[in-house]
CHARMM internal coordinates of N, CA and C (Angstrom, degrees):
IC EDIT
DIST 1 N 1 CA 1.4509
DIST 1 CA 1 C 1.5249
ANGL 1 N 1 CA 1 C 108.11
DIST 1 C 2 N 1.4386
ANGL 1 CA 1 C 2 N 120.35
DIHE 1 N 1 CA 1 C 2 N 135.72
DIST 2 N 2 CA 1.3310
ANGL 1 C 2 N 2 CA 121.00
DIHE 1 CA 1 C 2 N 2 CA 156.93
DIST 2 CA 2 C 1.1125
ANGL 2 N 2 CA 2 C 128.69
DIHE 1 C 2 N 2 CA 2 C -89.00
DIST 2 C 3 N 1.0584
ANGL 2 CA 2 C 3 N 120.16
DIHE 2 N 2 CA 2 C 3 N 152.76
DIST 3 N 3 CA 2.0625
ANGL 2 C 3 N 3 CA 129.73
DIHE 2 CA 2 C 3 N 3 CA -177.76
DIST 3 CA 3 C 1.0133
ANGL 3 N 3 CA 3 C 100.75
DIHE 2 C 3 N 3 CA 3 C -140.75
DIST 3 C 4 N 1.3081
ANGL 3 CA 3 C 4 N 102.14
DIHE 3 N 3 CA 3 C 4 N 103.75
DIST 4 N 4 CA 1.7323
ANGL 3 C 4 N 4 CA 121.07
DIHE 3 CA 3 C 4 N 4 CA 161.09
DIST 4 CA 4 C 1.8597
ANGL 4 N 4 CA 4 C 110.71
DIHE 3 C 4 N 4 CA 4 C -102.63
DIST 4 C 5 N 1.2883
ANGL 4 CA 4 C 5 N 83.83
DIHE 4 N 4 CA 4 C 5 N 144.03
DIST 5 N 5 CA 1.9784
ANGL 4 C 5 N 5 CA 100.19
DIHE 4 CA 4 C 5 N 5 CA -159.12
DIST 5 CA 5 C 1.5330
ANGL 5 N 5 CA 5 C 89.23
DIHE 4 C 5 N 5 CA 5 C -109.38
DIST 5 C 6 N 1.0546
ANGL 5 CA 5 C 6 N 123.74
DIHE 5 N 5 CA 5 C 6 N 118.89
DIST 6 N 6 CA 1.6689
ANGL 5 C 6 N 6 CA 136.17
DIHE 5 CA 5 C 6 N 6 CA 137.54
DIST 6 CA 6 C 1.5367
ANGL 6 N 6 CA 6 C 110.77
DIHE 5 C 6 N 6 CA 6 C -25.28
DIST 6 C 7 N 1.1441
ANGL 6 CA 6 C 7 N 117.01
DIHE 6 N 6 CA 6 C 7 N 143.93
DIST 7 N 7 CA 1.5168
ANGL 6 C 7 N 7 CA 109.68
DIHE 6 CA 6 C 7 N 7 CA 147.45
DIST 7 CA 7 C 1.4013
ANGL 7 N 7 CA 7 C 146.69
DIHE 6 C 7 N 7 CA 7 C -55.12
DIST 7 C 8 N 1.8669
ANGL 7 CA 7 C 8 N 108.03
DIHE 7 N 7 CA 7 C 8 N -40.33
DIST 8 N 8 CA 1.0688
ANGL 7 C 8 N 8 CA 144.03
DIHE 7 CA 7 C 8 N 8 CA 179.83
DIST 8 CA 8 C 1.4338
ANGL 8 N 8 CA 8 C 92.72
DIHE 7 C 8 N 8 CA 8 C -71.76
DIST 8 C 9 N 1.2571
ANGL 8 CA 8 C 9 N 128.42
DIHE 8 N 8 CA 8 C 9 N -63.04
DIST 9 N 9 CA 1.5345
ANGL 8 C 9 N 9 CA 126.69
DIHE 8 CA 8 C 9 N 9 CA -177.11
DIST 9 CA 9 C 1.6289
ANGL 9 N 9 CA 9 C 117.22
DIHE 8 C 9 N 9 CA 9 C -49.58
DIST 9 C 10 N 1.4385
ANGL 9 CA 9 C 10 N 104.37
DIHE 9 N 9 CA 9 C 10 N -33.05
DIST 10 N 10 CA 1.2765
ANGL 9 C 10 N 10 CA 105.33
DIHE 9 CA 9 C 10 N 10 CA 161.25
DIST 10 CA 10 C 1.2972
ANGL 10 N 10 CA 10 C 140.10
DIHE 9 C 10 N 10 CA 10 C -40.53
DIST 10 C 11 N 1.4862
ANGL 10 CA 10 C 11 N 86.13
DIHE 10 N 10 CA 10 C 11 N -50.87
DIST 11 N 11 CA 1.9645
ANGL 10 C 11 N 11 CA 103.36
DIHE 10 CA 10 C 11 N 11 CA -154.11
DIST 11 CA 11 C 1.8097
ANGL 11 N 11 CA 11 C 90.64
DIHE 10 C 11 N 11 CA 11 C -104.84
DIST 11 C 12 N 1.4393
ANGL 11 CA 11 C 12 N 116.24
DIHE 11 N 11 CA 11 C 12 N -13.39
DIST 12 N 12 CA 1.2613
ANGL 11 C 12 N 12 CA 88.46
DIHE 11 CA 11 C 12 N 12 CA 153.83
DIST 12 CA 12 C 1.3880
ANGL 12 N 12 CA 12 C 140.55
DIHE 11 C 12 N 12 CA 12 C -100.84
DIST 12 C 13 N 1.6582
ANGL 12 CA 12 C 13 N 106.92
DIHE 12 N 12 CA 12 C 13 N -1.14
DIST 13 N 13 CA 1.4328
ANGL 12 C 13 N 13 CA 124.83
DIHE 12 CA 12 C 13 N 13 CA 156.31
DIST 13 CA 13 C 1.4176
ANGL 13 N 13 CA 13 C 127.61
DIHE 12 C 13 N 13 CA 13 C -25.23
DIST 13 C 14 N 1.8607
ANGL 13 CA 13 C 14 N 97.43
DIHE 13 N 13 CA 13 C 14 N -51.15
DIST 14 N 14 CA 1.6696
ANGL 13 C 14 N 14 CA 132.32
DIHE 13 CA 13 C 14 N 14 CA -152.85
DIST 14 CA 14 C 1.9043
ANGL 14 N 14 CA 14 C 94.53
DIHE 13 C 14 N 14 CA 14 C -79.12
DIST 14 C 15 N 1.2562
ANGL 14 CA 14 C 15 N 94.40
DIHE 14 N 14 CA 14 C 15 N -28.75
DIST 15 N 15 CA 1.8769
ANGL 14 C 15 N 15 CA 109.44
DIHE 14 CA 14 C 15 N 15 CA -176.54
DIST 15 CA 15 C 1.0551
ANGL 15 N 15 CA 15 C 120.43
DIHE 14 C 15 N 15 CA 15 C -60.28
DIST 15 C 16 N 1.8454
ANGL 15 CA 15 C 16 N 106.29
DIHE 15 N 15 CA 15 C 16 N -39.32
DIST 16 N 16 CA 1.4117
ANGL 15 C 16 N 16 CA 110.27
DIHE 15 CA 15 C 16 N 16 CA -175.34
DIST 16 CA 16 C 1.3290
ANGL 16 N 16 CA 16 C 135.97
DIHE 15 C 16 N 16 CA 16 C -76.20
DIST 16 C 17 N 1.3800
ANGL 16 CA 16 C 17 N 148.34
DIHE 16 N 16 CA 16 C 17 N -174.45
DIST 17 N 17 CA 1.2936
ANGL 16 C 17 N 17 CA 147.60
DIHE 16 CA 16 C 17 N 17 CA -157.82
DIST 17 CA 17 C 1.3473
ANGL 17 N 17 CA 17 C 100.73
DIHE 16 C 17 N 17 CA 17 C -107.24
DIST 17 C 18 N 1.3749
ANGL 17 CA 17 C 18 N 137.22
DIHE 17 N 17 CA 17 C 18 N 147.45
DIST 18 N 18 CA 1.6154
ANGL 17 C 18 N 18 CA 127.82
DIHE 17 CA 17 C 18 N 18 CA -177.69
DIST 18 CA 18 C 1.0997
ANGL 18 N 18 CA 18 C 116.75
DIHE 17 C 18 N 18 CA 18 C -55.29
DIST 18 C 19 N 1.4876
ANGL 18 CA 18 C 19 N 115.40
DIHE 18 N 18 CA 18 C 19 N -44.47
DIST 19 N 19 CA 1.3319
ANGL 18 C 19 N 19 CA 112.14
DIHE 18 CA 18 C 19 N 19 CA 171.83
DIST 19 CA 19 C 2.1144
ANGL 19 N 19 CA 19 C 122.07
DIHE 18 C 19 N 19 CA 19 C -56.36
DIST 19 C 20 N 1.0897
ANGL 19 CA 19 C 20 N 119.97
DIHE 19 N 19 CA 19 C 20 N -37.21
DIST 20 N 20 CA 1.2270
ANGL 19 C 20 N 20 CA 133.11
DIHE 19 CA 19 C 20 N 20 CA 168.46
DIST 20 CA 20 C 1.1959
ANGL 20 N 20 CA 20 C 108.69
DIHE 19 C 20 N 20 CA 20 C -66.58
DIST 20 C 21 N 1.5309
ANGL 20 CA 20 C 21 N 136.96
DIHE 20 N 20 CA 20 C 21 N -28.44
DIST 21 N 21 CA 1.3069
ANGL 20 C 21 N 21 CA 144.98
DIHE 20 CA 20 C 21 N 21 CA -176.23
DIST 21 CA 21 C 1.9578
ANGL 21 N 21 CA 21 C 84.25
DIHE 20 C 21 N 21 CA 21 C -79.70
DIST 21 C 22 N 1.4834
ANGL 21 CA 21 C 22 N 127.98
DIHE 21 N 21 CA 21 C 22 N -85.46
DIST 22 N 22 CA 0.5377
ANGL 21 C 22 N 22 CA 114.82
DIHE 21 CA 21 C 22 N 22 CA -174.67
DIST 22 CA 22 C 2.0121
ANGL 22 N 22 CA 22 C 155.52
DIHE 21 C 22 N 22 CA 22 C -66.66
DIST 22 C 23 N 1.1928
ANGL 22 CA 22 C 23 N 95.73
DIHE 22 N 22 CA 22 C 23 N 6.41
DIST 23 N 23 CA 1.5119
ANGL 22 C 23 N 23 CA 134.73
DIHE 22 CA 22 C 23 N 23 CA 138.49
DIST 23 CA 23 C 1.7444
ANGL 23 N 23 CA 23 C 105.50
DIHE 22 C 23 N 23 CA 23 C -35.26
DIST 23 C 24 N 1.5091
ANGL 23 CA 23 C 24 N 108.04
DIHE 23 N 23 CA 23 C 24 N -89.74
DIST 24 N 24 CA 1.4012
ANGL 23 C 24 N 24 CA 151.31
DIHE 23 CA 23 C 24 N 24 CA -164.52
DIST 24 CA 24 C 1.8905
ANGL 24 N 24 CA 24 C 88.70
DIHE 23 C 24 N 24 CA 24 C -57.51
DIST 24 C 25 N 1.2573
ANGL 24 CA 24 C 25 N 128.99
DIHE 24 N 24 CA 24 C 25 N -72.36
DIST 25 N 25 CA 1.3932
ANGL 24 C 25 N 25 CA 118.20
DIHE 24 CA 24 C 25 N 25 CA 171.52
DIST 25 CA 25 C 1.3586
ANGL 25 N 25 CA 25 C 120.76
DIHE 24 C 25 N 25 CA 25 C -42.63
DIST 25 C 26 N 1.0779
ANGL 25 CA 25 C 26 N 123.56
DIHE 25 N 25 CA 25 C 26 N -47.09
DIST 26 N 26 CA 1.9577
ANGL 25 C 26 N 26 CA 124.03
DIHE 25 CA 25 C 26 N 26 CA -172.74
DIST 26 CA 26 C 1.5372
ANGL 26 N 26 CA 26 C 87.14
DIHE 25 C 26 N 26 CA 26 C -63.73
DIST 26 C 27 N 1.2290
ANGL 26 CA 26 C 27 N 129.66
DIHE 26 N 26 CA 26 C 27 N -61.02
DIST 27 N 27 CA 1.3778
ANGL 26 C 27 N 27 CA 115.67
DIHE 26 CA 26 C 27 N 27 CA -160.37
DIST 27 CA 27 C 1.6496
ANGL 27 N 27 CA 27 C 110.72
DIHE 26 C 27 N 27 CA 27 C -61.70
DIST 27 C 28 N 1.7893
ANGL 27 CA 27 C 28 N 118.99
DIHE 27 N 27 CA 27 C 28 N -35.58
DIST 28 N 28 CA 1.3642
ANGL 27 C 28 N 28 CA 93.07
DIHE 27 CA 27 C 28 N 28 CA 172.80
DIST 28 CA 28 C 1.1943
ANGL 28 N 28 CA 28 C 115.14
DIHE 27 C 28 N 28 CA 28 C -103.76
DIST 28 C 29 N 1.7074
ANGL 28 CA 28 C 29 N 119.23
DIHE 28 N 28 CA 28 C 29 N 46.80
DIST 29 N 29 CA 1.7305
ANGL 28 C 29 N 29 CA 124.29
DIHE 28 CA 28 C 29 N 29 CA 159.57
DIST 29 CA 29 C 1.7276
ANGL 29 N 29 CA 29 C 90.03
DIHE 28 C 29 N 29 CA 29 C -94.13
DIST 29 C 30 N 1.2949
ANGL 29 CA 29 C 30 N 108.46
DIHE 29 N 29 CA 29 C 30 N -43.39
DIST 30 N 30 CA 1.8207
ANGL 29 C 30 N 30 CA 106.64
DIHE 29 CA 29 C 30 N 30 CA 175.50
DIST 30 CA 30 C 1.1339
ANGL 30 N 30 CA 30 C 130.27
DIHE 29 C 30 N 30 CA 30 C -50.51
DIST 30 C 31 N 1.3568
ANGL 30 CA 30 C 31 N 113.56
DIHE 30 N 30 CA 30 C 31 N -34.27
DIST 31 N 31 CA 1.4691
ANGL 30 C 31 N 31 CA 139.26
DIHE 30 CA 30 C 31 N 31 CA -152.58
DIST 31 CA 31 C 1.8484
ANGL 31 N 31 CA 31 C 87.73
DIHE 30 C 31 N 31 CA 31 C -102.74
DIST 31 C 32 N 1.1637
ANGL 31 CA 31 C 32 N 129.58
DIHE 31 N 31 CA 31 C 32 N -31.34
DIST 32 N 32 CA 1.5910
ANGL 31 C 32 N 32 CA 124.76
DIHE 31 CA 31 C 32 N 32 CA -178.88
DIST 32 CA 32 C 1.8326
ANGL 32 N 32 CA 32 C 103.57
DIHE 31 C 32 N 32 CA 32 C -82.49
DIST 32 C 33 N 1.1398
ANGL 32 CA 32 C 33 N 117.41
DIHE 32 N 32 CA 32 C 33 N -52.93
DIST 33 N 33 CA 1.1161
ANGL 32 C 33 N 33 CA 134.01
DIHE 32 CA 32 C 33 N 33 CA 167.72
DIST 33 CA 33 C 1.4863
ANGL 33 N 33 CA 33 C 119.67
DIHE 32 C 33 N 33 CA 33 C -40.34
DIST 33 C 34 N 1.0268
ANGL 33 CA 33 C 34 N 134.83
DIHE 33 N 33 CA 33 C 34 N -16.43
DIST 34 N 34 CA 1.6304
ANGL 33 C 34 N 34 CA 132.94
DIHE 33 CA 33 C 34 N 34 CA -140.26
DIST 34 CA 34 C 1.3975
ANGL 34 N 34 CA 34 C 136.22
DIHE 33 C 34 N 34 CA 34 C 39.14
DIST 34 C 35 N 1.5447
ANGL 34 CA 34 C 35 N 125.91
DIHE 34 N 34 CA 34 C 35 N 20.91
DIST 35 N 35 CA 1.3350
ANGL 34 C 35 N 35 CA 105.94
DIHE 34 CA 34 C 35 N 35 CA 177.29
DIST 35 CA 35 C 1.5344
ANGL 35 N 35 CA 35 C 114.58
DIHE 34 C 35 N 35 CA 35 C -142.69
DIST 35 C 36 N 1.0420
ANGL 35 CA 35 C 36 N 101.89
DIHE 35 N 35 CA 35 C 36 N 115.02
DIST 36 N 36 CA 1.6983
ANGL 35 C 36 N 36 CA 123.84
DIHE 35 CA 35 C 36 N 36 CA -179.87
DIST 36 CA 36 C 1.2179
ANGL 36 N 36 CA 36 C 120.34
DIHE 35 C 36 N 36 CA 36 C -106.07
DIST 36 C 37 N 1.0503
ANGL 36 CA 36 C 37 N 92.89
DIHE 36 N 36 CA 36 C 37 N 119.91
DIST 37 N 37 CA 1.3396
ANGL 36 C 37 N 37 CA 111.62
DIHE 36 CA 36 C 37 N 37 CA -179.40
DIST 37 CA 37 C 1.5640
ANGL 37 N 37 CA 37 C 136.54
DIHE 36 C 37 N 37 CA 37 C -86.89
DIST 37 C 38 N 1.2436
ANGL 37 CA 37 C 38 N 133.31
DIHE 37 N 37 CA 37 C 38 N 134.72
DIST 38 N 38 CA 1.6030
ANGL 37 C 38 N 38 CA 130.87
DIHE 37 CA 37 C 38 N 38 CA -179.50
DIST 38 CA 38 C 1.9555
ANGL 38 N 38 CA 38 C 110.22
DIHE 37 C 38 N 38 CA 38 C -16.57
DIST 38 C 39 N 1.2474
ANGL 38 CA 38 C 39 N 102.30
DIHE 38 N 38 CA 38 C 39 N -46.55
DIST 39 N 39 CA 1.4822
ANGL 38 C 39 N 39 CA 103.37
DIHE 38 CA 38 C 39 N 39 CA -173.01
DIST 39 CA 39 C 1.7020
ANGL 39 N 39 CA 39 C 119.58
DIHE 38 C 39 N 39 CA 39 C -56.57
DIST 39 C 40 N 1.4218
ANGL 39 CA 39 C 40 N 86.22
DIHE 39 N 39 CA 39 C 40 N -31.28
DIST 40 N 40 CA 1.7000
ANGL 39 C 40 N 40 CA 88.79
DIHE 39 CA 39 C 40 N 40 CA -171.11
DIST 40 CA 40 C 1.2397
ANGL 40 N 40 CA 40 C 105.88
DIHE 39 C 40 N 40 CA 40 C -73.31
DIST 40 C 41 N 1.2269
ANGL 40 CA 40 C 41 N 137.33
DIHE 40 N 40 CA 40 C 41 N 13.04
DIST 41 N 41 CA 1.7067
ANGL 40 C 41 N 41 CA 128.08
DIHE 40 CA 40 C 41 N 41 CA -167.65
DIST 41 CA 41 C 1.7333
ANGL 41 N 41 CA 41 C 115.90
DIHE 40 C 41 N 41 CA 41 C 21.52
DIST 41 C 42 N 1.1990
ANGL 41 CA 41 C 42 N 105.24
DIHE 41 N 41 CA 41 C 42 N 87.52
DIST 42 N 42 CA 1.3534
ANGL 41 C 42 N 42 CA 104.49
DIHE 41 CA 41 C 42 N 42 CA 172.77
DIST 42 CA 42 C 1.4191
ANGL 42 N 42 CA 42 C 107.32
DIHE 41 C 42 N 42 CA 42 C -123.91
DIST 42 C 43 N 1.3702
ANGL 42 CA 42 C 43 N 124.15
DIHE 42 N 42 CA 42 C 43 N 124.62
DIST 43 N 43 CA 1.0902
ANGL 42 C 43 N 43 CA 135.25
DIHE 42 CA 42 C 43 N 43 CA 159.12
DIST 43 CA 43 C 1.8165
ANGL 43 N 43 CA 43 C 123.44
DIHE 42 C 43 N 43 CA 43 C -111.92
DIST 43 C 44 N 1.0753
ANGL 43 CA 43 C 44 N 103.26
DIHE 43 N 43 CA 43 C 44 N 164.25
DIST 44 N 44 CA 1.6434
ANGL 43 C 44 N 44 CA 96.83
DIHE 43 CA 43 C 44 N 44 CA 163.97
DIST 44 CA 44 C 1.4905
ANGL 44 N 44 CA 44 C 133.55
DIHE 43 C 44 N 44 CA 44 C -83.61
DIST 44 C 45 N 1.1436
ANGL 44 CA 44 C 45 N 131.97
DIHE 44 N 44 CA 44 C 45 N 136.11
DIST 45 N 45 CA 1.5755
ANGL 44 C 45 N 45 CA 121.74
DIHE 44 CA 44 C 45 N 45 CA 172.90
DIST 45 CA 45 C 1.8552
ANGL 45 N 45 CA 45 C 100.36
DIHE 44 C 45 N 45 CA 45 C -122.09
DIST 45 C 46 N 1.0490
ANGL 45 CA 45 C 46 N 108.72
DIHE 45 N 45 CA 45 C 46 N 113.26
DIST 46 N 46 CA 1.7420
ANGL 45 C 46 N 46 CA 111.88
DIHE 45 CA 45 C 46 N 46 CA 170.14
DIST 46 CA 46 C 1.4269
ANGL 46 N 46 CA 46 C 95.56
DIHE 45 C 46 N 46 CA 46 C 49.65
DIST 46 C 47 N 1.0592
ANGL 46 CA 46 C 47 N 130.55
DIHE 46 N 46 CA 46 C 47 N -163.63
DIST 47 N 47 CA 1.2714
ANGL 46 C 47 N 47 CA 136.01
DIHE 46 CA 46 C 47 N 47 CA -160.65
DIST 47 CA 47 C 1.8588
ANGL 47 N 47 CA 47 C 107.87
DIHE 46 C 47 N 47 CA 47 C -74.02
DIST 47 C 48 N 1.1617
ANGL 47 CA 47 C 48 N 124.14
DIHE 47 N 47 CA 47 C 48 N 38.83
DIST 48 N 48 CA 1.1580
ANGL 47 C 48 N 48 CA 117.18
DIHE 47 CA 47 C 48 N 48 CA 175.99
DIST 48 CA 48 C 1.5623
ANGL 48 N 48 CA 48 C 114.40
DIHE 47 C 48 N 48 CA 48 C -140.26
DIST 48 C 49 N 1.5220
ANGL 48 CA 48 C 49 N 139.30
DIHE 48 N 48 CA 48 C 49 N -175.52
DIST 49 N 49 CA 1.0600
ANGL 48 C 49 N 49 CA 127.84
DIHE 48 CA 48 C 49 N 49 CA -157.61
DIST 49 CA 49 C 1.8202
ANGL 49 N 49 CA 49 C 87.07
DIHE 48 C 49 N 49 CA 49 C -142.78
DIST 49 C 50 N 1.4736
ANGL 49 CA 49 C 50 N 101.50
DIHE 49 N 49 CA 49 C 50 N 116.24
DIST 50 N 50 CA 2.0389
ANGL 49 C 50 N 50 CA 96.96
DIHE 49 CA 49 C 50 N 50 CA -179.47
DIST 50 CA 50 C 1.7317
ANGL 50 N 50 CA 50 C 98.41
DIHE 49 C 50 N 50 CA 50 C -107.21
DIST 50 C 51 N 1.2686
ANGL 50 CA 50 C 51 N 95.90
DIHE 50 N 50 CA 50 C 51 N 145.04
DIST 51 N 51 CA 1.8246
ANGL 50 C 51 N 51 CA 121.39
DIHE 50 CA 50 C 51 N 51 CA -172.05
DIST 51 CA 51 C 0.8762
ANGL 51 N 51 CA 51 C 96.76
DIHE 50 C 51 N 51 CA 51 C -130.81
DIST 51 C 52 N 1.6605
ANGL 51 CA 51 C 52 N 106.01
DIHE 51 N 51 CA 51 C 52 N 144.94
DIST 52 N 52 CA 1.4002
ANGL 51 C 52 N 52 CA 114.74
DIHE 51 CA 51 C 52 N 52 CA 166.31
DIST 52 CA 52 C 2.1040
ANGL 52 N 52 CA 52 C 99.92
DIHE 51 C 52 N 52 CA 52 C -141.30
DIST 52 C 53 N 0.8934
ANGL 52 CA 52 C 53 N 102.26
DIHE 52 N 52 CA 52 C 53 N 108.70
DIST 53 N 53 CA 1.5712
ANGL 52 C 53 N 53 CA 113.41
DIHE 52 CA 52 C 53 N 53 CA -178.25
DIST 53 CA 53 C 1.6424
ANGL 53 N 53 CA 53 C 109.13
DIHE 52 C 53 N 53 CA 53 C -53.52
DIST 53 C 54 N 1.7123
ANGL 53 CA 53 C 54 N 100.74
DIHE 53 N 53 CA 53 C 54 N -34.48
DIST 54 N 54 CA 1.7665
ANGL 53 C 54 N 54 CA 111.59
DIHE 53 CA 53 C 54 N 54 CA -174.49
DIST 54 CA 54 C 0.9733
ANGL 54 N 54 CA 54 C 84.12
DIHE 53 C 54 N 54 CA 54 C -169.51
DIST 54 C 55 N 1.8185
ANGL 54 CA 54 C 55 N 113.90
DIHE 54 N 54 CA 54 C 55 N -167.68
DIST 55 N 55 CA 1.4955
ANGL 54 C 55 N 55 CA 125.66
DIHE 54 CA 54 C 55 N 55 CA -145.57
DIST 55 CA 55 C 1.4665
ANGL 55 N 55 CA 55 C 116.01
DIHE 54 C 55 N 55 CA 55 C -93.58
DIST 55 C 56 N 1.3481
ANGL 55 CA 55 C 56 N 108.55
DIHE 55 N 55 CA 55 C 56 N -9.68
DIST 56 N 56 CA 1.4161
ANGL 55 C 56 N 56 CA 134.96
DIHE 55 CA 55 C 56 N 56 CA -168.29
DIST 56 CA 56 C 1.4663
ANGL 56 N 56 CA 56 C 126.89
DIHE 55 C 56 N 56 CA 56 C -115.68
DIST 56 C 57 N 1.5954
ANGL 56 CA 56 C 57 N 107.54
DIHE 56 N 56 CA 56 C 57 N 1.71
DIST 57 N 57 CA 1.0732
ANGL 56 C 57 N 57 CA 116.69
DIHE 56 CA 56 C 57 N 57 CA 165.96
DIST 57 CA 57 C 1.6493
ANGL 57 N 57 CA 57 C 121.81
DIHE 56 C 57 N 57 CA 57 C -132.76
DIST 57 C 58 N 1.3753
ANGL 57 CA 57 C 58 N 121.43
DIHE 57 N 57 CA 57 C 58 N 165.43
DIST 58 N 58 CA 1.4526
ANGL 57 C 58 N 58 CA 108.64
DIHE 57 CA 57 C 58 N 58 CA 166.47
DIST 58 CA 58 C 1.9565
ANGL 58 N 58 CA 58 C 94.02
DIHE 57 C 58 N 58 CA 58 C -162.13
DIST 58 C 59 N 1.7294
ANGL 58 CA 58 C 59 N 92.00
DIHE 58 N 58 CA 58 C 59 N 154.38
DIST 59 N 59 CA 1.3732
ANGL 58 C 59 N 59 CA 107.67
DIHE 58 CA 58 C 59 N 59 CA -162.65
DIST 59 CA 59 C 1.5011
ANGL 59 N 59 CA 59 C 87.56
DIHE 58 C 59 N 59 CA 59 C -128.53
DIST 59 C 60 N 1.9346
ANGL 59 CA 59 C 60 N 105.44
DIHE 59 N 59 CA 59 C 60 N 126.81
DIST 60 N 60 CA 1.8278
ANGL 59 C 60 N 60 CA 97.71
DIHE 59 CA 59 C 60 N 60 CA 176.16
DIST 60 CA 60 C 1.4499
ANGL 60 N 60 CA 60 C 86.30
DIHE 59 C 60 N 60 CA 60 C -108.38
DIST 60 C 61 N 1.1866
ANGL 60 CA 60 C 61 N 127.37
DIHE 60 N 60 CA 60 C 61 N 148.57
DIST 61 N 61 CA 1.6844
ANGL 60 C 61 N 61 CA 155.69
DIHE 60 CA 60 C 61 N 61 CA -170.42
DIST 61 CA 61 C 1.8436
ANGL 61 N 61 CA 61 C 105.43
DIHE 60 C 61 N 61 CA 61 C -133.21
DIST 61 C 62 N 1.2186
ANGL 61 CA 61 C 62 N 90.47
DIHE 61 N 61 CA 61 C 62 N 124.66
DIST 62 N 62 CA 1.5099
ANGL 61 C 62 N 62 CA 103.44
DIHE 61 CA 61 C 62 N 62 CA 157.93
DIST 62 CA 62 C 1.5874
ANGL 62 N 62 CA 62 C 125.18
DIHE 61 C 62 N 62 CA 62 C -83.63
DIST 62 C 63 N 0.7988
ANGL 62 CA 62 C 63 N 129.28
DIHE 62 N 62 CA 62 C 63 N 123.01
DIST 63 N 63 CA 1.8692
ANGL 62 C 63 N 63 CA 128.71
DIHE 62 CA 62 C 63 N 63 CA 174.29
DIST 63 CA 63 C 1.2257
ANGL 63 N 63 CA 63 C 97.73
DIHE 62 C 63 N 63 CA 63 C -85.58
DIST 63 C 64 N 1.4181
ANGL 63 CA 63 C 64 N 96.99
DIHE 63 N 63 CA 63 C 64 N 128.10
DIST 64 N 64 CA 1.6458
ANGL 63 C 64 N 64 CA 107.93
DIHE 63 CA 63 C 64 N 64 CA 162.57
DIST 64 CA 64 C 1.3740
ANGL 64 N 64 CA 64 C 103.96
DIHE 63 C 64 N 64 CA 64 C -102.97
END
COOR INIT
IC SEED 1 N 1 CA 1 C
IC BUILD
């Protein structure tokens, strides 16, 4: 699988709190891996895939 990072996704990564950082990592060790689970709320929107690790965050993903 490839993971390509935005810029913007970057620099707002750098914003977050460790704990929110580390939230945001488990989901894309899951998300490299293949297996997601009910918790992560992932659904689709148009051609993309929206995550949310917890209630306070969300990750939009492209499917290749």
């Amino acid at each position: 699988m490839t993971v390509l990072l935005h810029r913007a996704f970057v620099e707002s990564w750098r914003q977050l709190q460790s704990a929110e950082q580390a939230s945001g990592t488990r989901l894309v060790e899951h998300l490299l891996r293949g297996d997601l689970t009910p918790g992560m709320r992932a659904h689709p929107v148009g051609p993309f895939l929206s995550l949310s690790p917890n209630m306070d965050l969300r990750v939009i993903a492209l499917q290749d």
